[in-house]
Backbone bond lengths (Angstrom), bond angles and torsions (degrees), N, CA, C in turn:
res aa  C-N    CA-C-N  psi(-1)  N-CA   C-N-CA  omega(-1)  CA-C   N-CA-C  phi
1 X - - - 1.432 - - 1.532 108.40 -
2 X 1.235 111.65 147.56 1.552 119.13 179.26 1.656 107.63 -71.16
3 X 1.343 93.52 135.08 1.758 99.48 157.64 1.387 113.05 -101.79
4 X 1.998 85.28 159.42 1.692 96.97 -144.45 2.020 105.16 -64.15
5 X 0.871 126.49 150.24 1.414 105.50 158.61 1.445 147.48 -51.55
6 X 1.443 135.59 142.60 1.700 116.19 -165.21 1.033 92.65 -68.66
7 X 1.379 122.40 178.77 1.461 148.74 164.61 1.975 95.29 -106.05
8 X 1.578 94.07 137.02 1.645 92.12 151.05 1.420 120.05 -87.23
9 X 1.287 93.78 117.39 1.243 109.53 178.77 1.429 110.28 -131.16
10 X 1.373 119.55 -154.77 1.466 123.09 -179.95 1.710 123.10 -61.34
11 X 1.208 106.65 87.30 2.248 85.47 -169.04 1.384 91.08 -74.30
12 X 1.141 90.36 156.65 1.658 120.03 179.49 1.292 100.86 -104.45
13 X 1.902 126.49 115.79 0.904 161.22 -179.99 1.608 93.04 -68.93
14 X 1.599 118.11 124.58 1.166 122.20 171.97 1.766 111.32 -72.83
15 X 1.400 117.24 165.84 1.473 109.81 -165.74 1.231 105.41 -85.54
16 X 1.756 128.91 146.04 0.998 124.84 -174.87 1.402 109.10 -70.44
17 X 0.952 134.53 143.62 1.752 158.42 176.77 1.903 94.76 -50.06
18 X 1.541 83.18 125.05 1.918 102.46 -166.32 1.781 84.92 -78.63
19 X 1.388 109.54 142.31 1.249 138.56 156.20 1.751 118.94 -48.61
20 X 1.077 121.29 117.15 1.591 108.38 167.69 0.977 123.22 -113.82
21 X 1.682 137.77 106.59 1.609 120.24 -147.14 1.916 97.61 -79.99
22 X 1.532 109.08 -27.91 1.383 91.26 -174.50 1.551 125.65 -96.90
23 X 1.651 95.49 38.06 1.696 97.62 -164.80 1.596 95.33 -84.82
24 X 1.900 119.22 -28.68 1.229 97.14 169.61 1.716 143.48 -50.83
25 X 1.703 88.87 -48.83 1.580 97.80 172.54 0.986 114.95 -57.36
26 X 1.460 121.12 -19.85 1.649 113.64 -176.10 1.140 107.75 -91.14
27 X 1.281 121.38 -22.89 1.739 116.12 175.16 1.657 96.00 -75.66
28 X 1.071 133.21 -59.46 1.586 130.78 169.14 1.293 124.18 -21.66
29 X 1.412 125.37 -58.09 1.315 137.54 -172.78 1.457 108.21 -79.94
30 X 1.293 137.60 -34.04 1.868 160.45 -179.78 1.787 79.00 -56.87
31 X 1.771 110.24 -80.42 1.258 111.81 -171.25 1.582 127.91 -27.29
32 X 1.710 90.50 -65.42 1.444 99.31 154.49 1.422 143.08 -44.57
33 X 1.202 108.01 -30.02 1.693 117.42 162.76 1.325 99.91 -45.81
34 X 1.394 96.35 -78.26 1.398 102.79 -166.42 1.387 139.98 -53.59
35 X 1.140 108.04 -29.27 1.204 127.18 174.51 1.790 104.15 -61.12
36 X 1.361 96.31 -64.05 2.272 101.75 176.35 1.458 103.17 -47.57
37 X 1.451 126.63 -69.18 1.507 119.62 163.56 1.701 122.08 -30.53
38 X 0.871 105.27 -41.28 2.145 99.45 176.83 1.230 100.29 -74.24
39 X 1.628 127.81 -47.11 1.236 99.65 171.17 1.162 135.60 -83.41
40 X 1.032 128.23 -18.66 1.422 136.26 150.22 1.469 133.62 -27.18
41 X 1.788 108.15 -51.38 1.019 125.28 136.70 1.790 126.02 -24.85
42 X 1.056 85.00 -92.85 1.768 104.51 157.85 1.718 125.48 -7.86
43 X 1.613 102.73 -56.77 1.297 110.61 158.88 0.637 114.79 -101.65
44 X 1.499 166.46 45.41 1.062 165.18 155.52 1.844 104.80 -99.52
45 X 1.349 107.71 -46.90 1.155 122.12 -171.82 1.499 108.06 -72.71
46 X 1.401 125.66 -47.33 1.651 139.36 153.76 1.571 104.99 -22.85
47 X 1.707 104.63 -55.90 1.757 94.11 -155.43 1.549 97.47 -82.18
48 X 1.686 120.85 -35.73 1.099 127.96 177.54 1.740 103.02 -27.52
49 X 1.961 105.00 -79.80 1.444 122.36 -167.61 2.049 107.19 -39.85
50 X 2.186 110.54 -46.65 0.850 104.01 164.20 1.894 141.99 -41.60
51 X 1.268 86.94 -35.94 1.740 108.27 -171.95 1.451 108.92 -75.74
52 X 1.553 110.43 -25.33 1.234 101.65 -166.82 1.648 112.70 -88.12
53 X 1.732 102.99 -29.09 1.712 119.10 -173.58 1.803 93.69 -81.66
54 X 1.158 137.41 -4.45 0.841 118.24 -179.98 1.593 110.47 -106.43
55 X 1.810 114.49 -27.82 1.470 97.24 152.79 1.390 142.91 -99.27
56 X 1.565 87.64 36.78 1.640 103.52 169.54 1.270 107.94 -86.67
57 X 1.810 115.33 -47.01 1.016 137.20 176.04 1.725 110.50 -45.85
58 X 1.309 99.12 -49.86 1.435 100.69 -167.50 1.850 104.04 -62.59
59 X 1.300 90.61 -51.45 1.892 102.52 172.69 1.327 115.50 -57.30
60 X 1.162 124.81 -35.75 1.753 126.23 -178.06 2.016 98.39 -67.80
61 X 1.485 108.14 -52.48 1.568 113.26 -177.08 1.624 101.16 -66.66
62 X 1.481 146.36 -41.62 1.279 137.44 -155.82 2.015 91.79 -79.47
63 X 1.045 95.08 -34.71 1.645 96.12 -176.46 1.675 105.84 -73.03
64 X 1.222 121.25 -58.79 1.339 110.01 169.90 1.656 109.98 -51.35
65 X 0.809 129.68 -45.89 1.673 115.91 -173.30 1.766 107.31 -73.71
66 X 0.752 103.91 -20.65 1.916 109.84 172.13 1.755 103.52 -81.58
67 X 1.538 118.26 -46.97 1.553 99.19 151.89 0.977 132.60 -28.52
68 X 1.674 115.38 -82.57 1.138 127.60 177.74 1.588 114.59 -32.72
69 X 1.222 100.74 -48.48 1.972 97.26 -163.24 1.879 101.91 -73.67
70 X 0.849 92.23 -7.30 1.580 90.73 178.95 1.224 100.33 -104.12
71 X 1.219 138.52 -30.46 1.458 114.38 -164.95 1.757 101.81 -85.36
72 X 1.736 112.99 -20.42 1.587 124.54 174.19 1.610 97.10 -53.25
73 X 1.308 119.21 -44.13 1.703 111.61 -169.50 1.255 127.74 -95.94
74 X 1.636 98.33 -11.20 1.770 103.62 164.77 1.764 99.68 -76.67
75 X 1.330 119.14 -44.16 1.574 111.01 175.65 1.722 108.70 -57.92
76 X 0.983 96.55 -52.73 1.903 88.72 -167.56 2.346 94.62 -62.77
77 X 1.110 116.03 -71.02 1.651 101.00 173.00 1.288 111.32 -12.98
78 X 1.661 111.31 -78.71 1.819 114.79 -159.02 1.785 109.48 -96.60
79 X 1.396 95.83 13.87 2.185 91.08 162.60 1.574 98.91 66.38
80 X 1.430 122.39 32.87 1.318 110.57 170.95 1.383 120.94 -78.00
């Protein structure tokens, strides 16, 4: 069934939107989060990439020196 039609009458103006004095600082400080977190990020990821080339390094040198010591005792065994 149809509903009836409005009447113009008085519209009721929705309420204007309440003020928040500390929504700036809070948008300020949020920003700021984020911003310390990206860089944070940032270095974090630096020392990470650092940490990793340096225990490759360390693993690439412990393996060459474990060569070496083995190939000194296969020569001294067979008199090469």
């Amino acid at each position: 069934m149809a509903e009836p039609a409005q009447t113009r009458g008085r519209v009721e103006e929705p309420d204007p939107p309440l003020h928040d004095p500390h929504a700036i600082a809070r948008e300020y400080h949020y920003q700021r989060r984020r911003r310390a977190a990206r860089v944070e990020r940032r270095r974090e990821q630096r020392f990470a990439r650092a940490r990793f080339w340096l225990v490759l390094l360390c693993l690439v040198l412990a393996v060459a020196v474990i060569g070496v010591l083995i190939l000194q005792q296969v020569q001294n065994i067979f008199g090469i």
